[in-house]
C-alpha positions in Angstrom: 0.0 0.0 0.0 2.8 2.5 -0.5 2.5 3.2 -3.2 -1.1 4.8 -2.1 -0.3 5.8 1.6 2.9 7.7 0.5 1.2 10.0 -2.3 -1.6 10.2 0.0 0.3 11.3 2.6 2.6 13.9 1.1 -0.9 15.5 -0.6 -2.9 15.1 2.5 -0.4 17.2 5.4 0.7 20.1 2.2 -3.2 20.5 2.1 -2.8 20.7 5.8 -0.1 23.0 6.2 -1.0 24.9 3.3 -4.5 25.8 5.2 -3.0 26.5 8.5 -1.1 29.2 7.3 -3.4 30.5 5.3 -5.7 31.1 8.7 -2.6 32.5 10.5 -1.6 34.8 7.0 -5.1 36.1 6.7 -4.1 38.2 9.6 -1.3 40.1 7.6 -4.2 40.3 4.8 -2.1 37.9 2.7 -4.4 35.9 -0.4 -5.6 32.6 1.0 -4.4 31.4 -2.8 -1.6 33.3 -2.4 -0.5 30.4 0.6 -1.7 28.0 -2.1 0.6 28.5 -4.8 3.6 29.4 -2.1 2.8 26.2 -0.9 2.8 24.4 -4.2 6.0 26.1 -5.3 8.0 25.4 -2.1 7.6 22.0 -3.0 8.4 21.9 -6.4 11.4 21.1 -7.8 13.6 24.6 -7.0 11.9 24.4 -3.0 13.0 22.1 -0.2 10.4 19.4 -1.4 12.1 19.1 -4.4 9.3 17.5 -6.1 9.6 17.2 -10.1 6.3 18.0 -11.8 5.8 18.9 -15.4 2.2 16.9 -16.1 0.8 19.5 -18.3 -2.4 17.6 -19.2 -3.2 17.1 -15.6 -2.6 20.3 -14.5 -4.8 21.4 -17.9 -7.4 18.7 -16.3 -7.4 19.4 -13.1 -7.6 23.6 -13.7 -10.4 23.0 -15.7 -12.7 20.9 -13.3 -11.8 23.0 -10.6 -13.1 26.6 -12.2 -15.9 24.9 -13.2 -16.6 24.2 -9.7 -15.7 27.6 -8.3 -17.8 29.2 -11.4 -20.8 26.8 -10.0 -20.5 28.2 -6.8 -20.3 31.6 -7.6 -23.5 31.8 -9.7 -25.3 29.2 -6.7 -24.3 32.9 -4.9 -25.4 35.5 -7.5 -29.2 36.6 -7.2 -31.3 37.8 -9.8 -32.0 40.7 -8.1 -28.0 41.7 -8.3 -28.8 41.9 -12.0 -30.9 45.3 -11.4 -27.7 47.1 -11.0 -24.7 45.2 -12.4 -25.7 43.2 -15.3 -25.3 45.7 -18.0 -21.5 47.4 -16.8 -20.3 43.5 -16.2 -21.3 42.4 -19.9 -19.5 45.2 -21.3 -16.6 44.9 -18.8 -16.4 40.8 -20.0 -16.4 41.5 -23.1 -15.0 44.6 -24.7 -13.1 45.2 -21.4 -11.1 42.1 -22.0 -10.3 43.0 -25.4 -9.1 46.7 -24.2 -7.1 44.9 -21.6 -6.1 42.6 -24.1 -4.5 45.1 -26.3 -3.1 47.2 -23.8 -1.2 44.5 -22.4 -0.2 43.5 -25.8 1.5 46.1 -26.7 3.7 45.9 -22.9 4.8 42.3 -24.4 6.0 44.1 -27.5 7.7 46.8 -25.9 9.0 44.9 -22.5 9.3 41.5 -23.8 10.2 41.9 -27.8 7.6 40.0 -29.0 5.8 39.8 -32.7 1.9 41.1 -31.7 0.7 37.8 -33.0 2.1 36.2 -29.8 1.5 39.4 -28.0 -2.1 39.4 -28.7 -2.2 35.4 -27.1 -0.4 36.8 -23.9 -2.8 39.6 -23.5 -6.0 37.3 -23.8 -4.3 35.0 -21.2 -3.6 37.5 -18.5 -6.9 39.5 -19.8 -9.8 38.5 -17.6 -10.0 38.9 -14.0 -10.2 35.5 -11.7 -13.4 34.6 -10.3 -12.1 32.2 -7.7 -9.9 35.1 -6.5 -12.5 37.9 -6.8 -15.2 35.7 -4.8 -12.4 34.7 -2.1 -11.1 37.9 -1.6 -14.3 40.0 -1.7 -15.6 38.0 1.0 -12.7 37.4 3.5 -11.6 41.4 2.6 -13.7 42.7 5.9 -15.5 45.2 4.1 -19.2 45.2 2.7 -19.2 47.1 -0.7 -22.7 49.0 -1.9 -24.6 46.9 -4.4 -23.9 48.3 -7.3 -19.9 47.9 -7.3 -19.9 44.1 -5.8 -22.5 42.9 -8.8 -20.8 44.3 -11.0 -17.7 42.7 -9.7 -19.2 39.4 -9.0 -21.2 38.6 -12.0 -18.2 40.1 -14.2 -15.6 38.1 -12.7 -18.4 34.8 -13.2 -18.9 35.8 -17.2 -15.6 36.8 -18.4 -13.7 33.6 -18.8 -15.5 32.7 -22.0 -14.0 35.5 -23.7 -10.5 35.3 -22.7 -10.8 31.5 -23.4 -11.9 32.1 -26.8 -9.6 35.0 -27.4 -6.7 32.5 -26.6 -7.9 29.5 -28.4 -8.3 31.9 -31.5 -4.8 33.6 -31.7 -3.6 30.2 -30.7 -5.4 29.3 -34.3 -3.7 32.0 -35.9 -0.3 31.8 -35.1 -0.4 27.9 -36.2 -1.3 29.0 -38.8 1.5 31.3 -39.1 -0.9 34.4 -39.7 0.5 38.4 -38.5 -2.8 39.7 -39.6 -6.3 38.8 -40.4 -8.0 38.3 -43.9 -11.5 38.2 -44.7 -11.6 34.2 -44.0 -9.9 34.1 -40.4 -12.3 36.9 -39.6 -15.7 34.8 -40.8 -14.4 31.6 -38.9 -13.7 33.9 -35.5 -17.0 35.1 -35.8 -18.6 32.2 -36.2 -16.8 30.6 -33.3 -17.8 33.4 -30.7 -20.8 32.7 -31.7 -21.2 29.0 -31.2 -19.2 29.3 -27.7 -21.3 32.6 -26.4 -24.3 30.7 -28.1 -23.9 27.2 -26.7 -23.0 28.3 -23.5 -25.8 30.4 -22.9 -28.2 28.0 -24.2 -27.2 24.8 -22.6 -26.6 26.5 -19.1 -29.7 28.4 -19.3 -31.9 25.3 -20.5 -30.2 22.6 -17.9 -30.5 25.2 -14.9 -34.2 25.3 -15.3 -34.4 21.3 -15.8 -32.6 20.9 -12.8 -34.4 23.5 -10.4 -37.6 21.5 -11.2 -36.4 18.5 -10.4 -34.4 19.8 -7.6 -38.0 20.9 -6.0 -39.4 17.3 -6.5 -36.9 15.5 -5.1 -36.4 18.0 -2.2 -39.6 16.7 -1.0 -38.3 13.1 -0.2 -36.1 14.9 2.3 -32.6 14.8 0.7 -30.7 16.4 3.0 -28.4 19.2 1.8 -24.8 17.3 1.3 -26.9 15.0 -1.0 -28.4 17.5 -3.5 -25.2 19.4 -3.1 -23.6 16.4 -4.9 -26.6 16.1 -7.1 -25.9 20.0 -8.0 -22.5 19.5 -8.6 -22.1 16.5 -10.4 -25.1 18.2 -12.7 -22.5 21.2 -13.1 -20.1 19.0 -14.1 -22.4 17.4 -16.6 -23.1 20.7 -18.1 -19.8 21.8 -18.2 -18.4 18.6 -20.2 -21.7 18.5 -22.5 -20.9 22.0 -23.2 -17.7 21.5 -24.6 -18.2 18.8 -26.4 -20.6 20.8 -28.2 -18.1 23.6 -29.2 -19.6 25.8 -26.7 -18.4 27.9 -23.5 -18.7 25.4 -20.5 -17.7 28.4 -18.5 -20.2 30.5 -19.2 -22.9 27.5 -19.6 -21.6 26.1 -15.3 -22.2 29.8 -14.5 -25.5 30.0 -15.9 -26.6 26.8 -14.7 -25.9 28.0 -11.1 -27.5 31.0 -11.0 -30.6 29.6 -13.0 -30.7 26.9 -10.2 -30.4 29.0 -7.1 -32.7 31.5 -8.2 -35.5 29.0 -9.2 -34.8 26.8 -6.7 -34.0 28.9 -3.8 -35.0 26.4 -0.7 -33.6 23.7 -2.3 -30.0 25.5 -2.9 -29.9 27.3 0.2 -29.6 23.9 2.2 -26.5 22.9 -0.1 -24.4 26.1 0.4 -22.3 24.9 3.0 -20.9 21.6 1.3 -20.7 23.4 -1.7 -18.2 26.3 -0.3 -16.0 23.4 0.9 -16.2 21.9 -2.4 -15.2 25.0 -3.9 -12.2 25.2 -1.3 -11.0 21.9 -2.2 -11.0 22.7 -5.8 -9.0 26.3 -5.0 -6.5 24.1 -3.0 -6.2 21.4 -5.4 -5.8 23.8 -8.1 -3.4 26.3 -7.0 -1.0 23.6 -5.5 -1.1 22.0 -8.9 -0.2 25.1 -10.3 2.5 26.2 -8.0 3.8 22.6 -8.5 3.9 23.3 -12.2 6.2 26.5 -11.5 9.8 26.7 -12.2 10.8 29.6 -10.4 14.7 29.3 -11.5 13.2 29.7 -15.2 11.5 32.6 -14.2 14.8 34.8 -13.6 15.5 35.9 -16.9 12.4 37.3 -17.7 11.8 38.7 -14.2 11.9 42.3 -14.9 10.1 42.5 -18.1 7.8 40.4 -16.6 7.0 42.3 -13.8 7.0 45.3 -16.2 4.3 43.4 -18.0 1.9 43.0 -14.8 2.2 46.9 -14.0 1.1 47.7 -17.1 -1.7 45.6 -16.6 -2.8 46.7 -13.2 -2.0 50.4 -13.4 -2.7 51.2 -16.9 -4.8 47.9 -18.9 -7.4 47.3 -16.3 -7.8 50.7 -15.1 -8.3 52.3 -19.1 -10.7 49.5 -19.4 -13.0 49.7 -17.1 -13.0 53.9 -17.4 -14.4 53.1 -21.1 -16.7 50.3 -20.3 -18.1 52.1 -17.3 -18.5 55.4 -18.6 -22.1 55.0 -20.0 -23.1 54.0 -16.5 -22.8 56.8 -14.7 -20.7 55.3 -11.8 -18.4 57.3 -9.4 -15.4 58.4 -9.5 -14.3 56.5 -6.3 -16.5 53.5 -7.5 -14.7 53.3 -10.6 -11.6 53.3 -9.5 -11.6 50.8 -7.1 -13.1 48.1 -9.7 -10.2 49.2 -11.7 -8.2 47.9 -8.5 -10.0 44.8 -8.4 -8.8 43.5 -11.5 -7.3 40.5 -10.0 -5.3 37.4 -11.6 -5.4 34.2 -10.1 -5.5 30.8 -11.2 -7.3 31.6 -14.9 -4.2 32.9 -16.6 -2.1 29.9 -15.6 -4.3 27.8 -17.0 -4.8 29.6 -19.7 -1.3 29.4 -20.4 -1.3 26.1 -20.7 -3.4 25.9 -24.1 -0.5 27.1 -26.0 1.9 24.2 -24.4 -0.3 21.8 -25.3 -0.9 23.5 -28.5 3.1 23.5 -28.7 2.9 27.3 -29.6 6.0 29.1 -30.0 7.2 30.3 -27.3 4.9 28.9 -25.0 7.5 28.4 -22.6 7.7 32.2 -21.9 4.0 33.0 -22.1 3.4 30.6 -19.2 6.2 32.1 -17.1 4.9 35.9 -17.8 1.2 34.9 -16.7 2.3 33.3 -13.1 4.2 36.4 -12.6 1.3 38.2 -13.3 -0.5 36.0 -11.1 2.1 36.6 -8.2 2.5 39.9 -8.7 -1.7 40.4 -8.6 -2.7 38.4 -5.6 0.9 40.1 -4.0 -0.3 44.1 -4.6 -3.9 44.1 -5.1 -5.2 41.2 -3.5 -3.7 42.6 0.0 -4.8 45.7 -0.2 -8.7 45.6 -0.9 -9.9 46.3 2.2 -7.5 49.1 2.2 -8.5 50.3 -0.9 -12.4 50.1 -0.4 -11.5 52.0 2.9 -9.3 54.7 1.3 -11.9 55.5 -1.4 -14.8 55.7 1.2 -17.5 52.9 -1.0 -17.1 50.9 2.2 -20.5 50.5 3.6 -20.5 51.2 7.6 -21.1 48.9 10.0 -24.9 48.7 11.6 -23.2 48.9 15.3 -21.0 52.0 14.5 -23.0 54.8 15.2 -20.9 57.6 14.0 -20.2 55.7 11.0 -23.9 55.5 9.9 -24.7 58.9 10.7 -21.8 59.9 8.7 -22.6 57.9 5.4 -26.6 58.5 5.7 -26.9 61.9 8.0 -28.3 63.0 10.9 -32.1 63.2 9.6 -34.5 60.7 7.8 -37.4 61.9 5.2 -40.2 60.0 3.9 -39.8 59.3 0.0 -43.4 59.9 -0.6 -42.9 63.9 0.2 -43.0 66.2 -2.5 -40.1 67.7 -3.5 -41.8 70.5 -3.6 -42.6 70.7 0.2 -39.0 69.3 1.2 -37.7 72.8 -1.0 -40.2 75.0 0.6 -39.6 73.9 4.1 -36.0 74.1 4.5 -35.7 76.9 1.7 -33.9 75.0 -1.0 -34.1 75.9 -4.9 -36.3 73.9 -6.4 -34.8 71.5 -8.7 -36.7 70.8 -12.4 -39.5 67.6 -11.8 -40.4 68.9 -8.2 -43.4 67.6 -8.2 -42.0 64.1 -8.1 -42.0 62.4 -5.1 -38.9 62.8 -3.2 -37.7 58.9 -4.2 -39.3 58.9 -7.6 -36.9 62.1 -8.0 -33.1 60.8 -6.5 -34.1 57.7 -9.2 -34.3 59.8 -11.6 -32.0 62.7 -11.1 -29.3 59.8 -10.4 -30.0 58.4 -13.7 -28.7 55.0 -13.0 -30.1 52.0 -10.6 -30.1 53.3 -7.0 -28.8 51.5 -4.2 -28.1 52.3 -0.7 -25.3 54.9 0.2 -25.8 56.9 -3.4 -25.6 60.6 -2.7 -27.2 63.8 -4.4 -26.7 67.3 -3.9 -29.9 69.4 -3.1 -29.1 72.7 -2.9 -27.0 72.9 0.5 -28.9 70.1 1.8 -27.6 66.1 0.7 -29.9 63.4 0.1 -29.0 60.2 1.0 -30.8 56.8 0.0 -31.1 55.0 2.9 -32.9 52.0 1.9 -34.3 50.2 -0.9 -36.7 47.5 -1.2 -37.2 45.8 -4.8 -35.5 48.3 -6.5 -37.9 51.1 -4.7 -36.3 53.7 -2.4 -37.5 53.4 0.8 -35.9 55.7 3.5 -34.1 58.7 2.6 -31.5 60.3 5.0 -30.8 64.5 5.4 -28.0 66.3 5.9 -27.5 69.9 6.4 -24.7 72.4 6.3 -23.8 72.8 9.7 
């Protein structure tokens, strides 16, 4: 039996110790997948575990099944109602956001790295999308709560995005086996037609299997499975999808996603019972996958592309992601402050390495390098912004305050409460403020629309000297507004 007990072993305690300190970092605000892939490198070949690992197709496996789970999870967390405010900026920031990002980055590889734009087009689609397994981990264990608006956007962007970078990559990956530097009139019909059977696919096959399984899901709930059973029921559906999806030419990203938010939002009961085992089962496949990965990682082959590398992932986080999501989010009337902290959260986790393993497997040239730029990436992400959200959501004041801080309530919402329903006329009148245009509108039928964007709890508007502040909402209908007045 050694030849099971001693794998077993060695897999078993660097799970272990790998989790241990990750409790113990969380306290110096270090990336739980940050421990991970530390972990998974300091036992690789160039650590003190010395452990030789170069099983591409297992790593290309194992990444796979394991962002499927994490992207089930996620969407078995999203709510229809999240869509109200950050449906429409998260499409646009998963797709022509990656694209932006994309390019941007490409034309770092050019500059920092030397590289023809064919092969600098495949690294930007790898590092282009942001990671939902580290967006999800992070927002929740960062110790702030974000307004509505600015973590749906983040969440359901972070869930959708994948299927673009994916077919961004498998398409230059097309091109430069073909040995192509630009696009012709055919290359351009045949990407087109494969965005459309991946977005198509996806959608379709998630969407369709989500409601099939939230039906059946509320039959057999009433047998009294308990909630570890119809978690694996839920996920071994997922998987199903996933796979079918594929093997259909379509997005089995997008089409897990889907599934999971179709399910939990027709099948609310049902799903709620099944969150527990399935956040475990979405830690084990984080674990597994970034140990894998850090496994995978050579740092001594890292050294001579170190400092374009790390030029590379600057240029991604302070001028790539930010320039994208100014563009995407511009129509959308966010903040200042709001936009610059989803800029901020444009982190890279475990997506780009996998990623990178399409053109090794492809046996792309250069491939070699690509890899090695995207897990710097990767490092240098989870290293700068994922320790500093909290900070950063602090710094730019779109924390929300916590219910038991007084002064910090009274601060974000004001001293005084008024009743949506008065006139804004009467509100003017009383406290002699200029009357705005539309004031005969109710006093929350008029912060709606003077706002001109989907209101959520926190958002702000200038009255005159006075500020209005929504306090509350309830189905998308402002419930209590707060008053403040110049002192």
């Amino acid at each position: 039996m050694d030849f099971v007990n001693g794998p077993l072993f060695a897999a078993a305690a660097l799970v272990f110790v790998s989790v241990l300190a990750g409790l113990f970092s969380a306290r110096l605000g270090l990336s739980f997948l940050l421990v991970f892939l530390l972990a998974g490198i300091l036992a690789g070949e160039d650590g003190p575990g010395g452990y030789r690992f170069d099983d591409h197709r297992l790593s290309f496996w194992v990444g796979n099944v394991a962002l499927a789970v994490i992207l089930l999870d996620g969407g078995l967390r999203t709510g229809f109602a999240t869509f109200r405010t950050g449906l429409k900026p998260a499409s646009v920031l998963a797709t022509l956001g990656v694209l932006i990002c994309a390019a941007i980055t490409a034309a770092a590889g050019v500059l920092l790295l030397g590289l023809d734009w064919t092969t600098a087009w495949l690294l930007g689609a790898i590092v282009g999308s942001t990671d939902a397994a580290a967006v999800f981990a992070l927002l929740t264990r960062s110790g702030v709560t974000l307004n509505e608006r600015v973590a749906a956007t983040l969440e359901i962007e972070s869930g959708v995005n994948d299927p673009m970078a994916v077919y961004l990559t498998l398409a230059l990956i097309g091109i430069a086996a073909a040995g192509q530097s630009g696009l012709g009139p055919g290359p351009w019909s045949d990407l087109a037609l494969a965005f459309m059977q991946q977005f198509g696919w996806g959608a379709l096959l998630g969407a369709a299997s989500g409601l099939a399984m939230a039906a059946m899901l509320r039959r057999v709930r009433a047998h009294d499975a308990g909630g570890g059973i119809l978690a694996l029921l839920i996920g071994a559906g997922g998987l199903s999808v996933f796979a079918a999806t594929g093997l259909l030419g379509g997005s089995g990203f997008l089409a897990v996603y889907l599934f999971g938010l179709v399910v939990a939002n027709r099948a609310a009961e049902a799903v709620q019972s099944t969150l527990s085992a399935m956040d475990g089962y979405a830690w084990l496949a984080q674990a597994g996958m970034f140990l894998l990965l850090g496994l995978l990682v050579t740092p001594s082959t890292l050294q001579a592309t170190l400092l374009p590398s790390l030029g590379v992932a600057l240029a991604l986080i302070f001028v790539a992601r930010p320039a994208a999501v100014w563009l995407c989010l511009l129509p959308f009337r966010f903040s200042a402050r709001e936009t610059w902290f989803i800029s901020w959260v444009g982190l890279r986790g475990a997506v780009p390495i996998v990623l990178a393993l399409f053109p090794l497997l492809a046996g792309t040239p250069q491939a070699g390098l690509l890899f090695n730029v995207a897990f710097s990436v990767v490092l240098v992400s989870l290293l700068v912004q994922g320790t500093s959200i909290g900070w950063m959501a602090r710094r730019l004041g779109i924390a929300m305050p916590d219910p038991g801080n007084e002064r910090a309530m009274r601060a974000m919402f004001r001293d005084f409460e008024l009743d949506p329903r008065t006139s804004v006329v009467a509100l003017c009148e009383f406290y002699d403020l200029p009357q705005p245009p539309d004031a005969t509108l109710a006093l929350g039928d008029w912060i709606a629309a003077a706002l001109r964007r989907p209101p959520v709890a926190g958002d702000t508007l200038l009255l005159g000297s006075a500020t209005l502040v929504v306090r509350e909402l309830r189905d998308g209908i402002i419930t209590r507004v707060g008053l403040g007045l110049p002192k």
